[in-house]
ROTIVO-272074 format. One line per 2 residues: for each residue y, z, x of N, C-alpha, C, O. Coordinates in nm, 2 decimals. Example, Ala and Ser with C-alpha at 12.3 -4.5 7.8 and 13.67 -1.06 7.14 Angstrom:
<rs>
-0.57,0.78,1.32,-0.45,0.78,1.23,-0.33,0.78,1.32,-0.33,0.85,1.42  -0.22,0.71,1.28,-0.11,0.71,1.37,0.00,0.79,1.29,0.11,0.80,1.34
</rs>
This chain:
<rs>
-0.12,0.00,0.08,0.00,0.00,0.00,0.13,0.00,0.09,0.13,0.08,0.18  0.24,-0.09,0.06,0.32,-0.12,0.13,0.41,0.05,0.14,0.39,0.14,0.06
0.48,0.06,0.22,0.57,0.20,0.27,0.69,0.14,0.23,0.75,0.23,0.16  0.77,0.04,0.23,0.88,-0.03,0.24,0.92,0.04,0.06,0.84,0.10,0.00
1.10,-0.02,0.01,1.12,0.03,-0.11,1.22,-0.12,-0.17,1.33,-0.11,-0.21  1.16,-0.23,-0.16,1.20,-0.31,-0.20,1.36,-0.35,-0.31,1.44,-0.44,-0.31
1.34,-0.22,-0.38,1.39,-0.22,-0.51,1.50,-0.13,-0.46,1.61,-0.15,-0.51  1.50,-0.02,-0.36,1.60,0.06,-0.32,1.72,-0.02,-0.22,1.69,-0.10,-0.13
1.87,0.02,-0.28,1.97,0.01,-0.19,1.98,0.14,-0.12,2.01,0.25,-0.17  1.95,0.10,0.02,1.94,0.24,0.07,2.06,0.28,0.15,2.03,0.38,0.23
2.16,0.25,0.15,2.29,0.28,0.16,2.32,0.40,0.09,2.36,0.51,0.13  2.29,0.35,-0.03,2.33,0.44,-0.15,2.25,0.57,-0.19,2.29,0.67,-0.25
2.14,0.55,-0.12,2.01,0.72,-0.12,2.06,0.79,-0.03,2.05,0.75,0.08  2.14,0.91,-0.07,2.18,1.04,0.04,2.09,1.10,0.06,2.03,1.13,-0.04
2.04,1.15,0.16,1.99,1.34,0.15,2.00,1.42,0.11,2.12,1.44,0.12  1.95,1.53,0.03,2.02,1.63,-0.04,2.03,1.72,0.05,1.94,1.75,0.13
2.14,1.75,0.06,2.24,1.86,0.15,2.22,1.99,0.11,2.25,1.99,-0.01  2.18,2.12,0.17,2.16,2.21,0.11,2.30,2.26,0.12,2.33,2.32,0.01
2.39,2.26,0.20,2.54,2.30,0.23,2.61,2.27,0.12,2.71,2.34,0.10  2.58,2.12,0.01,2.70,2.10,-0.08,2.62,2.19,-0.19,2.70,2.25,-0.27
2.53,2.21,-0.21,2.44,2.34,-0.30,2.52,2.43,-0.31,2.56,2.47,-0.42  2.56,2.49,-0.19,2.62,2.63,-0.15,2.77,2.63,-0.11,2.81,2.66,0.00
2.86,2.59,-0.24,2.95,2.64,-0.17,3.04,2.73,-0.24,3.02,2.75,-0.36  3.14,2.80,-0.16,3.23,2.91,-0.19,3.23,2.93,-0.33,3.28,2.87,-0.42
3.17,3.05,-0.33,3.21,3.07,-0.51,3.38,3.06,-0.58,3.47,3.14,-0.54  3.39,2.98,-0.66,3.53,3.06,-0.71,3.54,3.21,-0.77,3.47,3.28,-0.84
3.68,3.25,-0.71,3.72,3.36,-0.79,3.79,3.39,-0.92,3.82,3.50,-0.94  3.81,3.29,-1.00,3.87,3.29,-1.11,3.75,3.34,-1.23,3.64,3.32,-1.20
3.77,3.39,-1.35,3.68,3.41,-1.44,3.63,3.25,-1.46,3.69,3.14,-1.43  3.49,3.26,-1.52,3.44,3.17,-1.56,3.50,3.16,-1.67,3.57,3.25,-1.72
3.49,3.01,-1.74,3.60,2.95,-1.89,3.52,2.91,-1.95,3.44,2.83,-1.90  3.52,2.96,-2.06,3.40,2.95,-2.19,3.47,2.92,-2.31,3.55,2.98,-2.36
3.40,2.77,-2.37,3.50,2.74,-2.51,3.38,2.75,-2.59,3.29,2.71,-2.52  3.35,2.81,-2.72,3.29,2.80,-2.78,3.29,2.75,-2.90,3.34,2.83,-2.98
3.27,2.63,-2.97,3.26,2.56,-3.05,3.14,2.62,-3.19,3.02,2.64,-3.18  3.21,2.64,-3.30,3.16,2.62,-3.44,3.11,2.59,-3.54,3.19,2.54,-3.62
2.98,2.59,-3.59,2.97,2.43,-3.70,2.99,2.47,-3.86,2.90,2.42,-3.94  3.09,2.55,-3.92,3.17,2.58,-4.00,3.29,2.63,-4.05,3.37,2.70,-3.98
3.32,2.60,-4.21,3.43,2.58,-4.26,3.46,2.70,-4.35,3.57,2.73,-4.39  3.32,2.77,-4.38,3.30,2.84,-4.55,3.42,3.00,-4.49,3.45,3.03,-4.38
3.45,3.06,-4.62,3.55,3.16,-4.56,3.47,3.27,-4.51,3.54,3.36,-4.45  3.33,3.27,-4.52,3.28,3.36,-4.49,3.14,3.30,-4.40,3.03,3.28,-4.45
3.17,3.28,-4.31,3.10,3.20,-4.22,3.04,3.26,-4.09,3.11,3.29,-3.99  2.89,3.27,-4.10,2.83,3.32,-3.96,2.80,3.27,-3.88,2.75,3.34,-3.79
2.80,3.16,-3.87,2.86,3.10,-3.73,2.96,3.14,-3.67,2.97,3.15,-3.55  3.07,3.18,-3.75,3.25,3.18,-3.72,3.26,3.36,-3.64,3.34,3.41,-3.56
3.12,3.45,-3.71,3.08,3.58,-3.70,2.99,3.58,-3.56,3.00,3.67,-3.48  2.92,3.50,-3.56,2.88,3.51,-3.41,2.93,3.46,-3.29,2.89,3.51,-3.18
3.02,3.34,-3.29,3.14,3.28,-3.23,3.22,3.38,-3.15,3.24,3.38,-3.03  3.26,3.48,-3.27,3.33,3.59,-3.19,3.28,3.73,-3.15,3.34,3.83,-3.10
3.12,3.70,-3.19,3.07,3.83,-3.13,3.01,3.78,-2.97,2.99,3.85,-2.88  3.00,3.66,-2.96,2.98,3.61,-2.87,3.07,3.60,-2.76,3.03,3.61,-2.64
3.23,3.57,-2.80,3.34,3.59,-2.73,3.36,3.73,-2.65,3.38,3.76,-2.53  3.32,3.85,-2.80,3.34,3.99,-2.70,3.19,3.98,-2.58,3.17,4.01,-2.46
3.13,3.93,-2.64,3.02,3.98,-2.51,3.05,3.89,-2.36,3.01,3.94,-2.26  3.11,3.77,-2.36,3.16,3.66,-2.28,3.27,3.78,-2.20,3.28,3.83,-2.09
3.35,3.79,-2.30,3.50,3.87,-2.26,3.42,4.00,-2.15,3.43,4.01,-2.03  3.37,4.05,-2.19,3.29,4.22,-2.13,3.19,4.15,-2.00,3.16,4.21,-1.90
3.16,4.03,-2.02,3.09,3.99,-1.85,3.21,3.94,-1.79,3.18,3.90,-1.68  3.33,3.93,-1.81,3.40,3.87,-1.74,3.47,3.74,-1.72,3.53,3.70,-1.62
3.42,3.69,-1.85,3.47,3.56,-1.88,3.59,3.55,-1.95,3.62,3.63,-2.04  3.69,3.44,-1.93,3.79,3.38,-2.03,3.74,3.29,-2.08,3.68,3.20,-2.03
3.76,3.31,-2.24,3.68,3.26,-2.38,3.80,3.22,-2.47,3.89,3.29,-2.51  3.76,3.05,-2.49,3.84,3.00,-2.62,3.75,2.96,-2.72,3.65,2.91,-2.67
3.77,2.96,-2.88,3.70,2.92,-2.95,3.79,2.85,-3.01,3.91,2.88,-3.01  3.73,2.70,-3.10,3.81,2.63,-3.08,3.78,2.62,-3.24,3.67,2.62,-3.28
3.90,2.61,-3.36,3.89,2.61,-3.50,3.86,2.48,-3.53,3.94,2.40,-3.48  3.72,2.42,-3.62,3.72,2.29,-3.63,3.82,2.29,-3.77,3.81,2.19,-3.85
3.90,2.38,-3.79,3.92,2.34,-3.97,4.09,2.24,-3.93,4.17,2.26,-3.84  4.09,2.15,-4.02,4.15,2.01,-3.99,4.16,1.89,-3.88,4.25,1.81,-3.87
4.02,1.91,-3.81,3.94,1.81,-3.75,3.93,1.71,-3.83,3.89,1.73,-3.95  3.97,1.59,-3.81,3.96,1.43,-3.85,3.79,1.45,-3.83,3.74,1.52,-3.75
3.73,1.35,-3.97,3.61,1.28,-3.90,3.61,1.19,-3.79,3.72,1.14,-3.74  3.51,1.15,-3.74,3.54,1.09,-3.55,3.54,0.96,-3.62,3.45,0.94,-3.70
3.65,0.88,-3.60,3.72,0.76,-3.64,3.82,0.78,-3.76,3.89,0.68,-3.78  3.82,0.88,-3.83,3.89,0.87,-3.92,4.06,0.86,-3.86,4.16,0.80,-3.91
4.07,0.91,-3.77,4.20,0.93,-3.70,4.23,0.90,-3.55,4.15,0.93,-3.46  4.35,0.85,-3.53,4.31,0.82,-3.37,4.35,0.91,-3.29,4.44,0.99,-3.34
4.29,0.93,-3.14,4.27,1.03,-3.08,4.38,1.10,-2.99,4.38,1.15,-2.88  4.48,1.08,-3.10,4.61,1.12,-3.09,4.65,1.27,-3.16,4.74,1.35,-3.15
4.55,1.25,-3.24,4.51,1.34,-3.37,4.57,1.49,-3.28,4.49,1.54,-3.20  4.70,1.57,-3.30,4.66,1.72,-3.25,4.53,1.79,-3.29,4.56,1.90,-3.24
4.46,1.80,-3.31,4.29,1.91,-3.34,4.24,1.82,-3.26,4.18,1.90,-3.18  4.20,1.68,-3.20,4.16,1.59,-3.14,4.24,1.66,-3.02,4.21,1.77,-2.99
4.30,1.62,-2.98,4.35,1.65,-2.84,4.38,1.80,-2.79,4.41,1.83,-2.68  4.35,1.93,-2.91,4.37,2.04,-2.84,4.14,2.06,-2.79,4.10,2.11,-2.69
4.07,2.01,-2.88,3.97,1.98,-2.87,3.94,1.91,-2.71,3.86,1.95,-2.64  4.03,1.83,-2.70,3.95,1.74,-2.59,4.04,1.84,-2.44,4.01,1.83,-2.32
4.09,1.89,-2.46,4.20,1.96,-2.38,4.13,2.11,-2.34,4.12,2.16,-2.23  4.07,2.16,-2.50,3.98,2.28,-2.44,3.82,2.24,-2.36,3.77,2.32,-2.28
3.78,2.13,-2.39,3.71,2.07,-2.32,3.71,2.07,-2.21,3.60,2.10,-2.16  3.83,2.02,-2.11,3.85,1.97,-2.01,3.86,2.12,-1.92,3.81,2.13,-1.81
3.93,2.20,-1.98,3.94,2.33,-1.94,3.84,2.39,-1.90,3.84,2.46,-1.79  3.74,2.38,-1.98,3.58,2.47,-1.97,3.50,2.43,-1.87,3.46,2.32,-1.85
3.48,2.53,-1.79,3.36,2.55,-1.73,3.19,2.56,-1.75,3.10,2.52,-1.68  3.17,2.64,-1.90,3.06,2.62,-1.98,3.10,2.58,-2.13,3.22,2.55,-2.16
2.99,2.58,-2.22,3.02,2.58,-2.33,2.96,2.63,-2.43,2.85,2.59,-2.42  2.97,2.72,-2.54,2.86,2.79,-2.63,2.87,2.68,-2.77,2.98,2.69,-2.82
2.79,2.60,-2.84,2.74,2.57,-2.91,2.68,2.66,-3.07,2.57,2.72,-3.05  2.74,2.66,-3.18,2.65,2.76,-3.30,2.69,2.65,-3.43,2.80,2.61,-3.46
2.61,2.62,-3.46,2.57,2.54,-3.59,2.50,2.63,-3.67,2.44,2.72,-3.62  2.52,2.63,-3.79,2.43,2.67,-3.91,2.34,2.55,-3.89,2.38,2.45,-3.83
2.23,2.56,-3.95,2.12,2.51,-4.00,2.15,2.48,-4.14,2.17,2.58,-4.21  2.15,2.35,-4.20,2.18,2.30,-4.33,2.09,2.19,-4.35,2.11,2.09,-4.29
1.99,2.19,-4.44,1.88,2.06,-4.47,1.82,2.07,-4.34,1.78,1.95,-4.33  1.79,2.11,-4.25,1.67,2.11,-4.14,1.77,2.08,-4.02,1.72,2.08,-3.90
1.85,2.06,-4.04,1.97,2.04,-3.91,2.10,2.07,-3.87,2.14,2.17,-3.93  2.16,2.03,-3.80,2.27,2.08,-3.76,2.37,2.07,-3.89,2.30,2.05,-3.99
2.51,2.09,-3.92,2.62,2.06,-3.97,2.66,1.95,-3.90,2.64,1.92,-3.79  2.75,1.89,-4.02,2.83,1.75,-3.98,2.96,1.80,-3.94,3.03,1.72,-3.87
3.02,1.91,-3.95,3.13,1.98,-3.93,3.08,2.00,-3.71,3.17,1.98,-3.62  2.95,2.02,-3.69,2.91,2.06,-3.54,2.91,1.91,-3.53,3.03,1.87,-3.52
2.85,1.85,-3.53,2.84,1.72,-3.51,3.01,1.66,-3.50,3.09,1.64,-3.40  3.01,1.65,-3.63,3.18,1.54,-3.59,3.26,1.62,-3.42,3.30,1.55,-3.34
3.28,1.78,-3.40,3.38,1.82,-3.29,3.27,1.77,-3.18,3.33,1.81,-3.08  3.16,1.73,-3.12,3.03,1.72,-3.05,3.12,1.55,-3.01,3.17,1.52,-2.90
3.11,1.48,-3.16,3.13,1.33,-3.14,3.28,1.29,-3.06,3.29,1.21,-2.97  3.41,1.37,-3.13,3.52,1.33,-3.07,3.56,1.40,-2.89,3.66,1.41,-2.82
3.43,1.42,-2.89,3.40,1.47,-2.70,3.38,1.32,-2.68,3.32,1.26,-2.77  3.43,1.24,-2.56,3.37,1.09,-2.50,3.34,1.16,-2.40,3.39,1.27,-2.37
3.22,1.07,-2.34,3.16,1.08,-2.25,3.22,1.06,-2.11,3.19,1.11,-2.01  3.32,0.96,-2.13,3.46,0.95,-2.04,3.56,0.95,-2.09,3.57,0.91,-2.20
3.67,1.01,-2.02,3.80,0.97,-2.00,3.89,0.91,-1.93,3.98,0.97,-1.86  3.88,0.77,-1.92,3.93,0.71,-1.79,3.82,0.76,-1.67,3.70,0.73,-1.69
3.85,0.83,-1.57,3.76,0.87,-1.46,3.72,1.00,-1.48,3.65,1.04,-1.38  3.73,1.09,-1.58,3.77,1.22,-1.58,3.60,1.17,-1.72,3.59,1.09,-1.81
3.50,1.28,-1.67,3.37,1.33,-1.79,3.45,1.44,-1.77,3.51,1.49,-1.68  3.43,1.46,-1.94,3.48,1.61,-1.96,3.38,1.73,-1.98,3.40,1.85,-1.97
3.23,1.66,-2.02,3.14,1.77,-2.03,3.03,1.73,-1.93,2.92,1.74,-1.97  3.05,1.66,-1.77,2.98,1.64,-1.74,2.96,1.74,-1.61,3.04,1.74,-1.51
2.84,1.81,-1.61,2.81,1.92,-1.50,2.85,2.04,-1.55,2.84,2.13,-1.47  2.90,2.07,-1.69,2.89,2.22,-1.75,2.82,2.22,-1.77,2.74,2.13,-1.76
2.79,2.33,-1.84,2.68,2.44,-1.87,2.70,2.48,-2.04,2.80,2.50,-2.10  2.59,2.49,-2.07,2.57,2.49,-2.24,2.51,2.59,-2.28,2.41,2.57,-2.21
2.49,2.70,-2.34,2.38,2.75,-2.43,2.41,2.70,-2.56,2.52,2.67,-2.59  2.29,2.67,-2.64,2.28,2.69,-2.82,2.23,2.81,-2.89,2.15,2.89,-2.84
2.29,2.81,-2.98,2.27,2.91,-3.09,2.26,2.83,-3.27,2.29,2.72,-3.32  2.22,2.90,-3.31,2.21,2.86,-3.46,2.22,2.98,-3.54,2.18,3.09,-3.50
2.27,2.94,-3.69,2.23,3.07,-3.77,2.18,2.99,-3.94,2.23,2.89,-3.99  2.07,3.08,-3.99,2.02,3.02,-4.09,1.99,3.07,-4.22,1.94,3.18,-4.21
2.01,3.04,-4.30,1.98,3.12,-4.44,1.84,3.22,-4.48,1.84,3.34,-4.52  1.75,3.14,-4.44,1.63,3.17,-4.46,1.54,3.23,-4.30,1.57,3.32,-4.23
1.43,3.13,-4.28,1.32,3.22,-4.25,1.38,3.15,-4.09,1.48,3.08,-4.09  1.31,3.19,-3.98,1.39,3.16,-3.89,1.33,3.01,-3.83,1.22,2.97,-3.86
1.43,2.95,-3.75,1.43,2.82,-3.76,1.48,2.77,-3.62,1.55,2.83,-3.54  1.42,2.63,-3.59,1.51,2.59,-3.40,1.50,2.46,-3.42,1.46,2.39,-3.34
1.53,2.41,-3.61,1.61,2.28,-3.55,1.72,2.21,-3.54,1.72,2.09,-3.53  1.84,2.31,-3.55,1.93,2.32,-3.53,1.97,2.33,-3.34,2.04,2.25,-3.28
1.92,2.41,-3.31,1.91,2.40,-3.15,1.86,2.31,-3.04,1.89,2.29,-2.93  1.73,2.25,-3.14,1.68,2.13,-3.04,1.74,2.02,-3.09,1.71,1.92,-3.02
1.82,1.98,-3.18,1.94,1.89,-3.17,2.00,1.92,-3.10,2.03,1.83,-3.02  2.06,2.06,-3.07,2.23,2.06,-2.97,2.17,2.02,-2.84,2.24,1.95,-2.76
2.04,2.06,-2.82,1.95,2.04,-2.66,1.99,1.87,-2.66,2.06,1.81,-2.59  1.92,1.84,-2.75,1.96,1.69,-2.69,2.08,1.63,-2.70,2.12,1.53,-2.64
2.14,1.69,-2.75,2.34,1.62,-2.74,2.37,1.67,-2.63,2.44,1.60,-2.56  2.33,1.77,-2.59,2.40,1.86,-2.45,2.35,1.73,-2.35,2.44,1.65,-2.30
2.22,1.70,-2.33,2.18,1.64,-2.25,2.22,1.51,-2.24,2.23,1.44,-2.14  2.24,1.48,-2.35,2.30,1.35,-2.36,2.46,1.33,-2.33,2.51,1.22,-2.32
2.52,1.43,-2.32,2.67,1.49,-2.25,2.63,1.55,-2.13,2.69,1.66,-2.10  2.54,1.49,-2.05,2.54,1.55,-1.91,2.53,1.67,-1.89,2.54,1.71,-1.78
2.51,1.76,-2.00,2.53,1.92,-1.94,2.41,2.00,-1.92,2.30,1.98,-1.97  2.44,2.09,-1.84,2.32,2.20,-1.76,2.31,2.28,-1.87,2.38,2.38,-1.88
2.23,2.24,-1.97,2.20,2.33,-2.09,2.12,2.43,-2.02,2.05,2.40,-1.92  2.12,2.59,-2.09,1.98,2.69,-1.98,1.93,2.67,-2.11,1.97,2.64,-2.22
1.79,2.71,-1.99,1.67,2.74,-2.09,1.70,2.84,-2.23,1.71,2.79,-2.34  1.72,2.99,-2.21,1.74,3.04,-2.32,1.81,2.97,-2.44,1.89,2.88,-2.42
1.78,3.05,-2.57,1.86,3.03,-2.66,1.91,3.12,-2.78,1.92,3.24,-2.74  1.94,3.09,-2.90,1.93,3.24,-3.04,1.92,3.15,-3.14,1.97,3.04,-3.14
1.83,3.20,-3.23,1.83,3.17,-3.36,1.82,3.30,-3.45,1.74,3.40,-3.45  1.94,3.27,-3.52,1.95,3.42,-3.62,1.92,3.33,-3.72,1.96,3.22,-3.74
1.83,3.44,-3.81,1.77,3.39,-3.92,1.83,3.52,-3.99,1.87,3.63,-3.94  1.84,3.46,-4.17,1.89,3.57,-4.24,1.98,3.62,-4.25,1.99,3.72,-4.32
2.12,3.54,-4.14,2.20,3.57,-4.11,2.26,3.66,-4.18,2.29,3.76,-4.13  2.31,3.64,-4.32,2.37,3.74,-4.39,2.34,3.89,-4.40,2.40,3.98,-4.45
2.21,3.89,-4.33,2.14,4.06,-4.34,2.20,4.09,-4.18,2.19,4.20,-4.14  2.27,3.99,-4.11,2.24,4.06,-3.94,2.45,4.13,-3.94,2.50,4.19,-3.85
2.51,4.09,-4.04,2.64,4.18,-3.99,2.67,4.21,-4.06,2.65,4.13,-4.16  2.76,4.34,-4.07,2.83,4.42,-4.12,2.90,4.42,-4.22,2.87,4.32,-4.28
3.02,4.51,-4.30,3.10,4.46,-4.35,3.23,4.44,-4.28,3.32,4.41,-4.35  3.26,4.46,-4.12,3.33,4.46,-4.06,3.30,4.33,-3.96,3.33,4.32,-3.84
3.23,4.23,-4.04,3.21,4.13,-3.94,3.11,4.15,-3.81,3.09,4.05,-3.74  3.06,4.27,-3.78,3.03,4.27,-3.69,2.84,4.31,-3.64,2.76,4.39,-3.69
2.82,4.23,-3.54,2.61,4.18,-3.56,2.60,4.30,-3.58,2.69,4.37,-3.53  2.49,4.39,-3.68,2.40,4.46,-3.62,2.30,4.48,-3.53,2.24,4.37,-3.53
2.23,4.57,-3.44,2.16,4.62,-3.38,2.06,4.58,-3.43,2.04,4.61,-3.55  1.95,4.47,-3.35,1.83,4.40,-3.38,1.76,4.32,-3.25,1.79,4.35,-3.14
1.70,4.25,-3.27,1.63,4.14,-3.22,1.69,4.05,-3.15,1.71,4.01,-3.03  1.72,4.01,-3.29,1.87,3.90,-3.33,1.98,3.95,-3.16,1.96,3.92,-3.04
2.03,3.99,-3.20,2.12,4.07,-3.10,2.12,4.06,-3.00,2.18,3.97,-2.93  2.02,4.17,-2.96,1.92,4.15,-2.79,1.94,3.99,-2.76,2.03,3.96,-2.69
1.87,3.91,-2.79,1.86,3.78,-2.77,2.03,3.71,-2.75,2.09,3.66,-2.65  2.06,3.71,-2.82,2.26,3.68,-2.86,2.29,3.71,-2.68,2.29,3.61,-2.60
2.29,3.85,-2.65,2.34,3.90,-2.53,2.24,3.84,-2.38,2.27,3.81,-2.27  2.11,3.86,-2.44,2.01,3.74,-2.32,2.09,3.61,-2.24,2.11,3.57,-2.12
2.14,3.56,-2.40,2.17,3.43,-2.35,2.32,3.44,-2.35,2.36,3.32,-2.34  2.41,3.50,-2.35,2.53,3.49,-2.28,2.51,3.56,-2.14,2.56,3.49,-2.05
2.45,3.66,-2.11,2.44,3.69,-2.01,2.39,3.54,-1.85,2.43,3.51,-1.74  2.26,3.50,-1.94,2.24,3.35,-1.84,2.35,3.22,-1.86,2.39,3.13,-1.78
2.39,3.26,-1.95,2.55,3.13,-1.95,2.59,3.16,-1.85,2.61,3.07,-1.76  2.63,3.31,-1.81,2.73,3.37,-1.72,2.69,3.31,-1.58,2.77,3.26,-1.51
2.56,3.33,-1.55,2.54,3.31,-1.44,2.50,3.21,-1.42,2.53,3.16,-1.31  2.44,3.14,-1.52,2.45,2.99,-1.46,2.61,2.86,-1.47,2.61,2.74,-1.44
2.69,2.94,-1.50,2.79,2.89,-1.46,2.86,2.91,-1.31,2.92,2.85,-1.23  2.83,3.03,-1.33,2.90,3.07,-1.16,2.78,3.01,-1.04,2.79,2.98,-0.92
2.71,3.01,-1.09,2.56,2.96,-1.00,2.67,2.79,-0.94,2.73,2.76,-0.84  2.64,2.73,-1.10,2.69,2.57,-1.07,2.76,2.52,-1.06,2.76,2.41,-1.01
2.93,2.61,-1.12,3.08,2.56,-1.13,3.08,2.45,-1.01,3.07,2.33,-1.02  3.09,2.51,-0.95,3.16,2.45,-0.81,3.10,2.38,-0.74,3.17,2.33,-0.65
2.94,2.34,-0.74,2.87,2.24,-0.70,2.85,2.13,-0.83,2.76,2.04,-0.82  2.91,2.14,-0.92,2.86,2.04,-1.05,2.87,1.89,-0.99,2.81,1.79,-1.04
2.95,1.91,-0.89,2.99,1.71,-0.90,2.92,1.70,-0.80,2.86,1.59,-0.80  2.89,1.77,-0.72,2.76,1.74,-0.67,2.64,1.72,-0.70,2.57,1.62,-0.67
2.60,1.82,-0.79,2.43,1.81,-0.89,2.47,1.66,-0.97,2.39,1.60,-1.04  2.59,1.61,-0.95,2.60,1.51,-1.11,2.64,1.38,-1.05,2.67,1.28,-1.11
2.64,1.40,-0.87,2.66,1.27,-0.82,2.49,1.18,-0.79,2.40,1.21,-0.72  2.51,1.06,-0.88,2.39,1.00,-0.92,2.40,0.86,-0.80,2.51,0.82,-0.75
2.27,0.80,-0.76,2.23,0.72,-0.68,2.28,0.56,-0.73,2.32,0.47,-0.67  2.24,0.58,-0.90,2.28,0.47,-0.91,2.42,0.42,-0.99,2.45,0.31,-1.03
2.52,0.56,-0.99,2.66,0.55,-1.00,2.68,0.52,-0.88,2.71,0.40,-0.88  2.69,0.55,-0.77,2.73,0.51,-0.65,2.67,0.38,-0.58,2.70,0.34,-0.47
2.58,0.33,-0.67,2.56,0.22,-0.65,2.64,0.11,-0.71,2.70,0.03,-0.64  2.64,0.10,-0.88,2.75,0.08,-0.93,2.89,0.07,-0.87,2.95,-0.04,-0.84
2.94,0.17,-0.85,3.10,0.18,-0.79,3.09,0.05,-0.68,3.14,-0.06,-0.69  3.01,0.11,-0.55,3.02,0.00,-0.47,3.02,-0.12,-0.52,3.09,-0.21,-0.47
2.92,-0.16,-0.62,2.95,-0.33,-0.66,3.09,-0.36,-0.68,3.15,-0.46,-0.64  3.13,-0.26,-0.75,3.27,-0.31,-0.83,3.40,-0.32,-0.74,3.50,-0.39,-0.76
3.37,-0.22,-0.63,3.45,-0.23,-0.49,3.43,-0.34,-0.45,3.54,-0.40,-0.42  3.33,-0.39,-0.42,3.32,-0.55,-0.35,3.34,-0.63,-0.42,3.39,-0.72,-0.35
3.35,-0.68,-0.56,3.38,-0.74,-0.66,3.53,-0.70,-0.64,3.58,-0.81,-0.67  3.64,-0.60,-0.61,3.76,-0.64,-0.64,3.80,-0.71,-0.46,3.89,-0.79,-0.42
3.74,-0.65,-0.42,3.80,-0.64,-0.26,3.77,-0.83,-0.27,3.88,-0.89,-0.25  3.66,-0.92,-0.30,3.67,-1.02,-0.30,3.75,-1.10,-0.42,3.79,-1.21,-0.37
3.77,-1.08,-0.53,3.87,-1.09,-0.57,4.02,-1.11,-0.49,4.08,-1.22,-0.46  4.05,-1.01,-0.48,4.17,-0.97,-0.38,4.20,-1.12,-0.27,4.31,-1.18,-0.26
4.08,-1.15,-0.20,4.05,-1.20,-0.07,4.06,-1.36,-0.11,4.12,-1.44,-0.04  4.01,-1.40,-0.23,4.04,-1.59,-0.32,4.19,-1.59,-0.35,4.24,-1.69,-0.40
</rs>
């Protein structure tokens, strides 16, 4: 069997560097936006959003949560839209991201969905969710449920992001808080704090190496064509 890589531009194959792995942690708090997937006035998503904030806030993070209420559907308005641009602005800001959908008909909300959709995958040169960090959450009426979360898994992934392994599904939601808005002591809970605690750290793990983990062989292969494609250009 031949050794050779016919198919490979080997210009473009780096080494993986253990030094760009490791570099200098930042000292700023880590920036956490956490996004919602409802509107109702009494909404637990909206209840665990900010029970989630205090627990983000108490590891040491700075936490925005972002109100989807007068969000355009994605095309209904152009991306001029203020909720559109403070959206794409807390975006750009974040470091990680917390994800909570209710579970409605076996899936996510269209309310989670449409603020998911008015994210592009680029901006000019600028990905906005590409090389953060994700957890999902869900909350659900009934019995407990994860197909609200293996949807967010795959949008995360399909937004480039270092989704962790953990996750939460609160089921029953309306039994898990208070009349003061706030979770009760459970399962439910424990789990809530599991996985903000691994957000924490897998952001600080990857902040600062992301564009590294997210520099790909065959973008840099790409670019170079388009460089020689202008540079000859240029040259007729």
């Amino acid at each position: 069997m031949s050794e050779t890589f016919p198919a490979l531009h080997d210009d473009h194959l780096q080494p993986v560097s253990p030094e760009s792995l490791r570099p200098a942690f930042s000292t700023h708090k880590p920036r956490i936006l956490i996004l919602y997937g409802s509107l109702r006035e009494v909404s637990y998503s909206r209840l665990l959003a900010f029970e989630v904030r205090r627990l983000l806030e108490r590891l040491g993070c700075e936490v925005r949560i972002f109100d989807p209420a007068g969000l355009p559907l994605p095309d209904e308005a152009p991306v001029s839209h203020p909720k559109v641009h403070e959206l794409r602005d807390f975006t750009q800001w974040s470091e990680g991201q917390v994800w909570i959908s209710p579970e409605r008909h076996g899936a996510m909300t269209g309310i989670m969905k449409a603020q998911i959709d008015w994210i592009p995958l680029s901006l000019g040169s600028v990905r906005p969710t590409q090389g953060k960090t994700l957890a999902v959450m869900e909350v659900s009426g009934g019995s407990q449920s994860f197909n609200a979360v293996n949807q967010l898994r795959i949008l995360g992934r399909w937004m480039r992001m270092i989704t962790i392994p953990n996750q939460s599904s609160v089921a029953k939601a309306f039994q898990e808080f208070d009349t003061d808005g706030r979770m009760k002591p459970s399962s439910y809970y424990d789990r809530v704090v599991d996985v903000c605690e691994e957000l924490v750290k897998f952001t600080i793990l990857t902040r600062d190496a992301s564009s590294y983990l997210t520099d790909r062989y065959s973008e840099r292969k790409e670019e170079a064509a388009e460089l020689e494609k202008r540079v000859s250009l240029k040259s007729i």
